[in-house]
mmCIF file as gemmi writes it, N, C-alpha and C atoms, coordinates in Angstrom:
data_model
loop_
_atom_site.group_PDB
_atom_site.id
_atom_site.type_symbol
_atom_site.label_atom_id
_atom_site.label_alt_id
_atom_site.label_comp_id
_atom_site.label_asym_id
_atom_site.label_entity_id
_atom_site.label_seq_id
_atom_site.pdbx_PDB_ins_code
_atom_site.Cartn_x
_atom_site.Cartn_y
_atom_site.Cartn_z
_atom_site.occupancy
_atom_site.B_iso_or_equiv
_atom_site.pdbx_formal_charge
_atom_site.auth_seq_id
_atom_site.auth_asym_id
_atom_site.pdbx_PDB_model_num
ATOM 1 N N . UNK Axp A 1 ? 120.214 166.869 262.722 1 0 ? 1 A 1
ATOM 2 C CA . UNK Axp A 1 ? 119.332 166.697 261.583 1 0 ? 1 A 1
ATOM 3 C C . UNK Axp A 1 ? 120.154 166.803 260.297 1 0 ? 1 A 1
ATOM 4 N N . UNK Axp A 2 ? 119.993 165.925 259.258 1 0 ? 2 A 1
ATOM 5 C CA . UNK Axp A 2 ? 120.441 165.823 258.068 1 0 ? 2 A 1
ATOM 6 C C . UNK Axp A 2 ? 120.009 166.864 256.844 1 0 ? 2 A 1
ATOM 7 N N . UNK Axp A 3 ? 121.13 167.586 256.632 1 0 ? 3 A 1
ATOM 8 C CA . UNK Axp A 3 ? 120.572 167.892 255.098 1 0 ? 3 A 1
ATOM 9 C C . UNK Axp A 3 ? 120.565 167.399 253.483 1 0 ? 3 A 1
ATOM 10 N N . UNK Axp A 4 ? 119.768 166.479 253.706 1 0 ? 4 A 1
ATOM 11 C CA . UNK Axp A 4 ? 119.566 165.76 252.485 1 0 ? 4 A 1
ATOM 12 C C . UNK Axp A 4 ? 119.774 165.964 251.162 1 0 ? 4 A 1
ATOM 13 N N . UNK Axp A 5 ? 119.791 167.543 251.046 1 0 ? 5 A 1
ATOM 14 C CA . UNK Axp A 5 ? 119.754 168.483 249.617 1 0 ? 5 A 1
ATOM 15 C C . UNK Axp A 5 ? 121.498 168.32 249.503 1 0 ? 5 A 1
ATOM 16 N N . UNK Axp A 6 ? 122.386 167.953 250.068 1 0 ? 6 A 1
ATOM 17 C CA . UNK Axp A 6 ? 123.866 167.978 250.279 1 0 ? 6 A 1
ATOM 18 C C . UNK Axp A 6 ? 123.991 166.672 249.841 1 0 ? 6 A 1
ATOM 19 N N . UNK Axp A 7 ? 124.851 166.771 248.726 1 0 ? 7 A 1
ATOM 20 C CA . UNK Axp A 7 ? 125.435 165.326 248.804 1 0 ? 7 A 1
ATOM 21 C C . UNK Axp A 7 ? 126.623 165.104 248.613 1 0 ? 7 A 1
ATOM 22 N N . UNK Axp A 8 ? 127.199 164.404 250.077 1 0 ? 8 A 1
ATOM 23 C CA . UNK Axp A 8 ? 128.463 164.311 250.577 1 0 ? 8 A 1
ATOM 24 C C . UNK Axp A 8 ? 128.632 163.028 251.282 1 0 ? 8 A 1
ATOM 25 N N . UNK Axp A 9 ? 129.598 162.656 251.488 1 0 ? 9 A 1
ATOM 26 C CA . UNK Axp A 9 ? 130.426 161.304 251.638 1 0 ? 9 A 1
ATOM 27 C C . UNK Axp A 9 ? 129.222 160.97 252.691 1 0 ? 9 A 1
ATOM 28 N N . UNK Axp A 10 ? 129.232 161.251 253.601 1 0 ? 10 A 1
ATOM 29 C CA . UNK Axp A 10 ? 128.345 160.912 255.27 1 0 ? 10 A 1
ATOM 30 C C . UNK Axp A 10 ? 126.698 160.606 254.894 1 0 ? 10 A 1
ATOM 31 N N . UNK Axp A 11 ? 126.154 161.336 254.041 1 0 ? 11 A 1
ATOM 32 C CA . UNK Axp A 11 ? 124.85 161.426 253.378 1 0 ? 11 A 1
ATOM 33 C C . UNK Axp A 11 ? 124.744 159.854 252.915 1 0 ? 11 A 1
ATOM 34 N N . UNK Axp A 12 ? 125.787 159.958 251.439 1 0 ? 12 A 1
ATOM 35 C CA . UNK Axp A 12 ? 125.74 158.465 250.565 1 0 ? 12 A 1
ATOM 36 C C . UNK Axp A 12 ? 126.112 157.348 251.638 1 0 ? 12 A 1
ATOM 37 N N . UNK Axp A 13 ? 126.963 157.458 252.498 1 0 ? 13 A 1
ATOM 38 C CA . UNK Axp A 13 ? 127.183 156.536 253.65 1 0 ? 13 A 1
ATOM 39 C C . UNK Axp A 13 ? 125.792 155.949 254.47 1 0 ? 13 A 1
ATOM 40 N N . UNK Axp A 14 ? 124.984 156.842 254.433 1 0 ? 14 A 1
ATOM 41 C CA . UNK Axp A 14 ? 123.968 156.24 254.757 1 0 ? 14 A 1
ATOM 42 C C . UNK Axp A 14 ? 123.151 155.705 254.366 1 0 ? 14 A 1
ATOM 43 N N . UNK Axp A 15 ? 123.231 155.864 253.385 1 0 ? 15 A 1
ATOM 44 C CA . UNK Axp A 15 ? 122.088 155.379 252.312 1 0 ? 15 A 1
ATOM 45 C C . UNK Axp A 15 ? 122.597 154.032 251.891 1 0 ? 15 A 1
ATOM 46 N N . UNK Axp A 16 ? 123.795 153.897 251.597 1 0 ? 16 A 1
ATOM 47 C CA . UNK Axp A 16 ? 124.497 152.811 251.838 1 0 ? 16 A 1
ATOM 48 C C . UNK Axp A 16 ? 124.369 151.768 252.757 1 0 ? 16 A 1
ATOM 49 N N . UNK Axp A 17 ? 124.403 152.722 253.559 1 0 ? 17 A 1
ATOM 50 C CA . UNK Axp A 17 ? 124.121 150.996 254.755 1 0 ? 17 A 1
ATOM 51 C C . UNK Axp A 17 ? 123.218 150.977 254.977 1 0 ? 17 A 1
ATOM 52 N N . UNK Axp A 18 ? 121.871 152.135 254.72 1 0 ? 18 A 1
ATOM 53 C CA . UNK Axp A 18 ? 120.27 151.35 254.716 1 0 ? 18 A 1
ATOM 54 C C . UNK Axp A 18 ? 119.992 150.455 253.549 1 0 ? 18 A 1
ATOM 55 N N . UNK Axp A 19 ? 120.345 150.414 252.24 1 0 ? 19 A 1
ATOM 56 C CA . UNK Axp A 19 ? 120.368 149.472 251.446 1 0 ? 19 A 1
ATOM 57 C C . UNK Axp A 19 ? 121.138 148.267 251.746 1 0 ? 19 A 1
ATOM 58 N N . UNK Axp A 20 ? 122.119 148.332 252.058 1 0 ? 20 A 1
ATOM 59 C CA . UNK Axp A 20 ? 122.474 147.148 252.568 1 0 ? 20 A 1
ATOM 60 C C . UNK Axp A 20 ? 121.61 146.214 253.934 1 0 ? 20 A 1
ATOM 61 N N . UNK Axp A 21 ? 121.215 147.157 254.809 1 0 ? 21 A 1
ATOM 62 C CA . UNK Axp A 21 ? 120.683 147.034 255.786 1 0 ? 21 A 1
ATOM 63 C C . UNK Axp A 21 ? 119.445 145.687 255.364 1 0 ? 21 A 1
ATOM 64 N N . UNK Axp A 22 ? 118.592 146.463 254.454 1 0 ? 22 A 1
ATOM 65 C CA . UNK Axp A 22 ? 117.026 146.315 254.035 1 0 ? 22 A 1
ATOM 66 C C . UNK Axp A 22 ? 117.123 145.162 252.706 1 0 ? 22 A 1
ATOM 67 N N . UNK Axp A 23 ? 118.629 144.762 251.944 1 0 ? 23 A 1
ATOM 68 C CA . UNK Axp A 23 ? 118.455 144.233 250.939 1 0 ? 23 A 1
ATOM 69 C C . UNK Axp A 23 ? 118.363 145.061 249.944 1 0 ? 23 A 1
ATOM 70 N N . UNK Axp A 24 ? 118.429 146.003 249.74 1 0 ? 24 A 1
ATOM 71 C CA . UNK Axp A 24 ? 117.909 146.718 248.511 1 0 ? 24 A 1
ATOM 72 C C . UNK Axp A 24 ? 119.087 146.782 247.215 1 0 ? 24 A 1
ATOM 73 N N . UNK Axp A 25 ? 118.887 145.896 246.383 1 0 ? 25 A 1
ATOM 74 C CA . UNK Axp A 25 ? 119.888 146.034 245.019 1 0 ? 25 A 1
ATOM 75 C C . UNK Axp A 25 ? 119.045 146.431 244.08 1 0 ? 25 A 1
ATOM 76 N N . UNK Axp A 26 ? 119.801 147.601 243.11 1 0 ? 26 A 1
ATOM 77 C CA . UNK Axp A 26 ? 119.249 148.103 241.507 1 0 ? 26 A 1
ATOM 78 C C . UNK Axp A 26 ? 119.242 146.625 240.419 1 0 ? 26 A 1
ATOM 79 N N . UNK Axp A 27 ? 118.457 146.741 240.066 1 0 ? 27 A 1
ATOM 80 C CA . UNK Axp A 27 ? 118.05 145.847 238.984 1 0 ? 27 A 1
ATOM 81 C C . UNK Axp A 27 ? 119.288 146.093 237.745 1 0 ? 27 A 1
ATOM 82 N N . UNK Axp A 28 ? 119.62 144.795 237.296 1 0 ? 28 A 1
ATOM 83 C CA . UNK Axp A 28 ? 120.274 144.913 235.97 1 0 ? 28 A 1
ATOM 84 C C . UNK Axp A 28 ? 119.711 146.057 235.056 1 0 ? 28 A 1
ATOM 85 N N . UNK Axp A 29 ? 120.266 146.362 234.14 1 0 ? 29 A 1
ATOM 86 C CA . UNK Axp A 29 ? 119.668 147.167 233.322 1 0 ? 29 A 1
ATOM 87 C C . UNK Axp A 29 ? 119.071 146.745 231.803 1 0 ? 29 A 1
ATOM 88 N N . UNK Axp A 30 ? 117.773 147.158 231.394 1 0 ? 30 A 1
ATOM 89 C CA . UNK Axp A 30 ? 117.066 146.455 230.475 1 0 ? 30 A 1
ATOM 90 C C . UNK Axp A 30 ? 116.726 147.714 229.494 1 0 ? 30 A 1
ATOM 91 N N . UNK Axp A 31 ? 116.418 147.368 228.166 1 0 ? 31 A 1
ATOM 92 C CA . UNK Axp A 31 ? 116.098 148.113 227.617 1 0 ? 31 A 1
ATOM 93 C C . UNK Axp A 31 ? 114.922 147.832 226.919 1 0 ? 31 A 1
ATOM 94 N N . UNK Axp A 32 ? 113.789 147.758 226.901 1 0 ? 32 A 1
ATOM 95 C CA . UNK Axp A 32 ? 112.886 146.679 226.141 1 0 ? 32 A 1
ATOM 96 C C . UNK Axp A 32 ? 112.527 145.463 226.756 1 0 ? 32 A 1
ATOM 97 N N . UNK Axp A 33 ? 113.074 145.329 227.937 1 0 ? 33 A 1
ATOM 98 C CA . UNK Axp A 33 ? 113.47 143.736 228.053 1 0 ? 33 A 1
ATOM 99 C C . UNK Axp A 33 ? 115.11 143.532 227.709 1 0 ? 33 A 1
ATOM 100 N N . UNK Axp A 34 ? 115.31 143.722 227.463 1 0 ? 34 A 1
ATOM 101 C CA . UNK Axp A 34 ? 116.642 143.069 226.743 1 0 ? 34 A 1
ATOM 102 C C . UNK Axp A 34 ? 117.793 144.202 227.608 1 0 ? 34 A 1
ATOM 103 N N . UNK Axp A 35 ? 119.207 142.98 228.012 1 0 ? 35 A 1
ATOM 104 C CA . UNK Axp A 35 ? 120.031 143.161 228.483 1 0 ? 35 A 1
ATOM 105 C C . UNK Axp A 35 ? 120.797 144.396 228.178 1 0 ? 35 A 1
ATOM 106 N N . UNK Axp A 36 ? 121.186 145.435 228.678 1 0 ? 36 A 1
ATOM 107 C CA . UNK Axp A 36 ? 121.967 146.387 228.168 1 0 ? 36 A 1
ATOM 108 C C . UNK Axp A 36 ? 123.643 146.475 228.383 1 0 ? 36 A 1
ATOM 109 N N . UNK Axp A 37 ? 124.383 145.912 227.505 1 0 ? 37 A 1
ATOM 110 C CA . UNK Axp A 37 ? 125.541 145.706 227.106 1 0 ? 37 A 1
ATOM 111 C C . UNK Axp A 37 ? 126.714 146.703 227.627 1 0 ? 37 A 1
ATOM 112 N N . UNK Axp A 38 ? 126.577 147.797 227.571 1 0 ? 38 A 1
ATOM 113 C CA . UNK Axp A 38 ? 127.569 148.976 227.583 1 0 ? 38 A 1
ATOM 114 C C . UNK Axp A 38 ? 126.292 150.114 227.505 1 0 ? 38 A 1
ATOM 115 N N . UNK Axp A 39 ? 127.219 151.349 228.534 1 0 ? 39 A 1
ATOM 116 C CA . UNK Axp A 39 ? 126.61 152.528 228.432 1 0 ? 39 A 1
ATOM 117 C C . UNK Axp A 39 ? 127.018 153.417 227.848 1 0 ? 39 A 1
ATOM 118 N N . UNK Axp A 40 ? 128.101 152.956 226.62 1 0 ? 40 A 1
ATOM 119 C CA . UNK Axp A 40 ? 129.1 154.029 225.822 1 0 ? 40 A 1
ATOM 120 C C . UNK Axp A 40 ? 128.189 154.762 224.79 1 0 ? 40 A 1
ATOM 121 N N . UNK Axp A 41 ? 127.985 155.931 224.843 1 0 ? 41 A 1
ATOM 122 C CA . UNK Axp A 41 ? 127.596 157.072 224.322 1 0 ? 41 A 1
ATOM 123 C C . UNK Axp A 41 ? 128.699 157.412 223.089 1 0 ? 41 A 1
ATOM 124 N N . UNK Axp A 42 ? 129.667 156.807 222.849 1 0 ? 42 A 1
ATOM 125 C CA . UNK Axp A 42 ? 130.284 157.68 221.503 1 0 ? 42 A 1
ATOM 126 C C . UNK Axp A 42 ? 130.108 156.907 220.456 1 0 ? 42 A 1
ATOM 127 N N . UNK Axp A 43 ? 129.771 158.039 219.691 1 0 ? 43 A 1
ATOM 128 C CA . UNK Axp A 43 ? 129.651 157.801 218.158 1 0 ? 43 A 1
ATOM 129 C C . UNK Axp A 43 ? 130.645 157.071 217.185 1 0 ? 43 A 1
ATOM 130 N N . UNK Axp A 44 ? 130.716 156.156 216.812 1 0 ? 44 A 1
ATOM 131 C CA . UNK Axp A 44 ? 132.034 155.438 216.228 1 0 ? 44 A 1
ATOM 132 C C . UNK Axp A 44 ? 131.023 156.617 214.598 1 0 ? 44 A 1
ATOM 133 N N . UNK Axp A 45 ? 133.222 157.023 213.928 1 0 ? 45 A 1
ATOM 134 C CA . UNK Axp A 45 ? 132.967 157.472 212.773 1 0 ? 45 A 1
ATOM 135 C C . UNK Axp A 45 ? 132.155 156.725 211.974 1 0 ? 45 A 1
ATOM 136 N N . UNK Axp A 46 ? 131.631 157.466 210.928 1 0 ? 46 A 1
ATOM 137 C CA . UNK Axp A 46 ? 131.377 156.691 209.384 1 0 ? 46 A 1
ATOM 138 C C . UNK Axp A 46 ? 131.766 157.032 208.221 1 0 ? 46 A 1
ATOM 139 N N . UNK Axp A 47 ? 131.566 156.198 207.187 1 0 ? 47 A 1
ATOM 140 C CA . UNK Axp A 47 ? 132.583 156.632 206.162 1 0 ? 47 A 1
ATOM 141 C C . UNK Axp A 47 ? 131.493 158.14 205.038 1 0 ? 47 A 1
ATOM 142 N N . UNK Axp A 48 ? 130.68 158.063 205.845 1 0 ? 48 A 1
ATOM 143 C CA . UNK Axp A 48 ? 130.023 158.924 205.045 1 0 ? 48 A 1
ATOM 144 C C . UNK Axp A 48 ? 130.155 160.594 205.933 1 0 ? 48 A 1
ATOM 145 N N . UNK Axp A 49 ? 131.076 160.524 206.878 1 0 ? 49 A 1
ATOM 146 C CA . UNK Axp A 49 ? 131.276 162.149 207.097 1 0 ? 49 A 1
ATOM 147 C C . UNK Axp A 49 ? 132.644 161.963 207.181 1 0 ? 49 A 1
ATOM 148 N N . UNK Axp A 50 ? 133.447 162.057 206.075 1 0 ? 50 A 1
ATOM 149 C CA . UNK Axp A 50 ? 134.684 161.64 205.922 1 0 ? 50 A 1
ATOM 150 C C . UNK Axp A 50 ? 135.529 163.32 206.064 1 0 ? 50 A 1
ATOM 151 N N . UNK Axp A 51 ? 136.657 163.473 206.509 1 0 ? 51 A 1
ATOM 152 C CA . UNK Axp A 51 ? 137.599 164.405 206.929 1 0 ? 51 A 1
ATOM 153 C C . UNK Axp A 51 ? 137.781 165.895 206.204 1 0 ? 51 A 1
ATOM 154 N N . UNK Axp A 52 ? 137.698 165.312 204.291 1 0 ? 52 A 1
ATOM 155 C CA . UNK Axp A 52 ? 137.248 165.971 203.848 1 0 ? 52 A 1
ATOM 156 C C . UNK Axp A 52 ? 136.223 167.015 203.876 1 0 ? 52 A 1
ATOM 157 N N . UNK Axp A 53 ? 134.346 166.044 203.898 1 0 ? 53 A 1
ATOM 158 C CA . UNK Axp A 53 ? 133.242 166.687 203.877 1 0 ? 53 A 1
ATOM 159 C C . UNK Axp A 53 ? 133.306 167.319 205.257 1 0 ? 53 A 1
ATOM 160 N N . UNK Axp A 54 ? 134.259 167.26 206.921 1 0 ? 54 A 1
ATOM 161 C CA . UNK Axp A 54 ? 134.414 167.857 207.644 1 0 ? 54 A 1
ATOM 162 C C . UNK Axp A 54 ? 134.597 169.236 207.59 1 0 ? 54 A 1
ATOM 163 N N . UNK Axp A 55 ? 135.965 169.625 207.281 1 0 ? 55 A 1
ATOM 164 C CA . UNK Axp A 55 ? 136.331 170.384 206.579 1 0 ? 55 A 1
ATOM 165 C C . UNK Axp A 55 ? 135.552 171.405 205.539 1 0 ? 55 A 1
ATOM 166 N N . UNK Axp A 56 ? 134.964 171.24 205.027 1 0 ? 56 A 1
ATOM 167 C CA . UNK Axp A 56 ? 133.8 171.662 203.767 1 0 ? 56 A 1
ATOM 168 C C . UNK Axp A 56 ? 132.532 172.06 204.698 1 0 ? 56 A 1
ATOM 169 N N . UNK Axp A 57 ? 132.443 171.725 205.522 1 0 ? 57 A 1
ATOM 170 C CA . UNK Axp A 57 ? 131.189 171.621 206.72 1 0 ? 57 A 1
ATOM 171 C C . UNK Axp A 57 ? 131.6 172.927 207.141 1 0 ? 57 A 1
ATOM 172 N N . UNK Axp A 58 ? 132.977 172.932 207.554 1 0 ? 58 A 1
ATOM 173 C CA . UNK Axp A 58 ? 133.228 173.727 208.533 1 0 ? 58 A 1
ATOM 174 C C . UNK Axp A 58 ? 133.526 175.458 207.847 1 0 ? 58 A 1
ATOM 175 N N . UNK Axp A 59 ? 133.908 174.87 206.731 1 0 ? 59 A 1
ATOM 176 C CA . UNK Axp A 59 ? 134.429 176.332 206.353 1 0 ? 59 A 1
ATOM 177 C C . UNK Axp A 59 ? 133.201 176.676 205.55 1 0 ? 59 A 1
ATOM 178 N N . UNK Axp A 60 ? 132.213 175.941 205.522 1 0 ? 60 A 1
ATOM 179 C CA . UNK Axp A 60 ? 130.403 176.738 205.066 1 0 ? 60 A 1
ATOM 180 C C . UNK Axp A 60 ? 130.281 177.501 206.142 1 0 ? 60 A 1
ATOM 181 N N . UNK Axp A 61 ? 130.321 176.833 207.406 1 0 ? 61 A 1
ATOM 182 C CA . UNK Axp A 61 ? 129.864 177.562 208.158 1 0 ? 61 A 1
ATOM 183 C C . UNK Axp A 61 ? 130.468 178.546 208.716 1 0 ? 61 A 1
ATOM 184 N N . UNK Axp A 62 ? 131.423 178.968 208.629 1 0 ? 62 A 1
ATOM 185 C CA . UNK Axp A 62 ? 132.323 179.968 209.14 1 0 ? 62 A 1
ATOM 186 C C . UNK Axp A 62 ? 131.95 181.077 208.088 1 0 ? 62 A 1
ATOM 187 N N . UNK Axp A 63 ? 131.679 180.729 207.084 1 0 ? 63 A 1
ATOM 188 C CA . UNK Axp A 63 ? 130.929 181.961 205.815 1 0 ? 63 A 1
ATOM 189 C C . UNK Axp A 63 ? 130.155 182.137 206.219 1 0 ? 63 A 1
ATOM 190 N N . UNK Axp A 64 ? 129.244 181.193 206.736 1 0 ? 64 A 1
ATOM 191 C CA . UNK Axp A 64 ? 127.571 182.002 207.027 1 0 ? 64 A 1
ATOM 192 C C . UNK Axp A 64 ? 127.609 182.508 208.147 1 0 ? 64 A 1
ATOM 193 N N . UNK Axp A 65 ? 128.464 182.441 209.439 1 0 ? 65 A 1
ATOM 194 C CA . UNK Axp A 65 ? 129.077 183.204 210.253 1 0 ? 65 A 1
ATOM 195 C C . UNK Axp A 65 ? 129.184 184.505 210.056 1 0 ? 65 A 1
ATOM 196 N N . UNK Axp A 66 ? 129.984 184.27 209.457 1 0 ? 66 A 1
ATOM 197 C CA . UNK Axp A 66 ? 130.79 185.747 208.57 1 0 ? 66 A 1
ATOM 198 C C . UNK Axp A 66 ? 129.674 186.879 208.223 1 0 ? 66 A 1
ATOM 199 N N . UNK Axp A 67 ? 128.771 185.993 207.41 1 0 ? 67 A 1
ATOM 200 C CA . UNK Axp A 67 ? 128.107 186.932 206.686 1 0 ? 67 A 1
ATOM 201 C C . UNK Axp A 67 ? 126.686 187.73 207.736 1 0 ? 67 A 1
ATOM 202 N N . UNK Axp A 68 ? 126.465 187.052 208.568 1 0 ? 68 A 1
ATOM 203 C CA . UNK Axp A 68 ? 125.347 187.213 209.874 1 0 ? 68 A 1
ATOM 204 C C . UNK Axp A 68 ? 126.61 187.883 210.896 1 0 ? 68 A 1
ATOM 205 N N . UNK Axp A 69 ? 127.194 188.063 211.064 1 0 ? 69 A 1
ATOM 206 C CA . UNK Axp A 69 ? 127.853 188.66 212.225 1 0 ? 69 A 1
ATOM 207 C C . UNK Axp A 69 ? 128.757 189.987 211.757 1 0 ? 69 A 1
């Protein structure tokens, strides 16, 4: 008997070849309808949190740190 709650090579192996077995493919991915391009999650910079106002960010908060701890 299988423990299903485990997931290990022999488990996904099966599942594997019952999808294959049965036909079963995941659908493209949609968002709205509409095609989804990339699943990249990172934030490209902007010029409006520039290295400077980083900096200035950081050492506010290390005061209000300071002052609570």
């Amino acid at each position: 008997m299988r423990n299903w709650f485990i997931v290990d090579r022999a488990n996904m192996r099966v599942i594997v070849d019952l999808f294959k077995r049965d036909g079963f493919t995941l659908p493209s991915p949609k968002c709205f309808g509409k095609p989804i391009k990339s699943f990249n999650l990172n934030i490209k910079p902007s010029n409006a949190l520039t290295k400077t106002k980083t900096i200035q960010w950081k050492a506010a908060l290390n005061r209000v740190m300071s002052l609570l701890l």
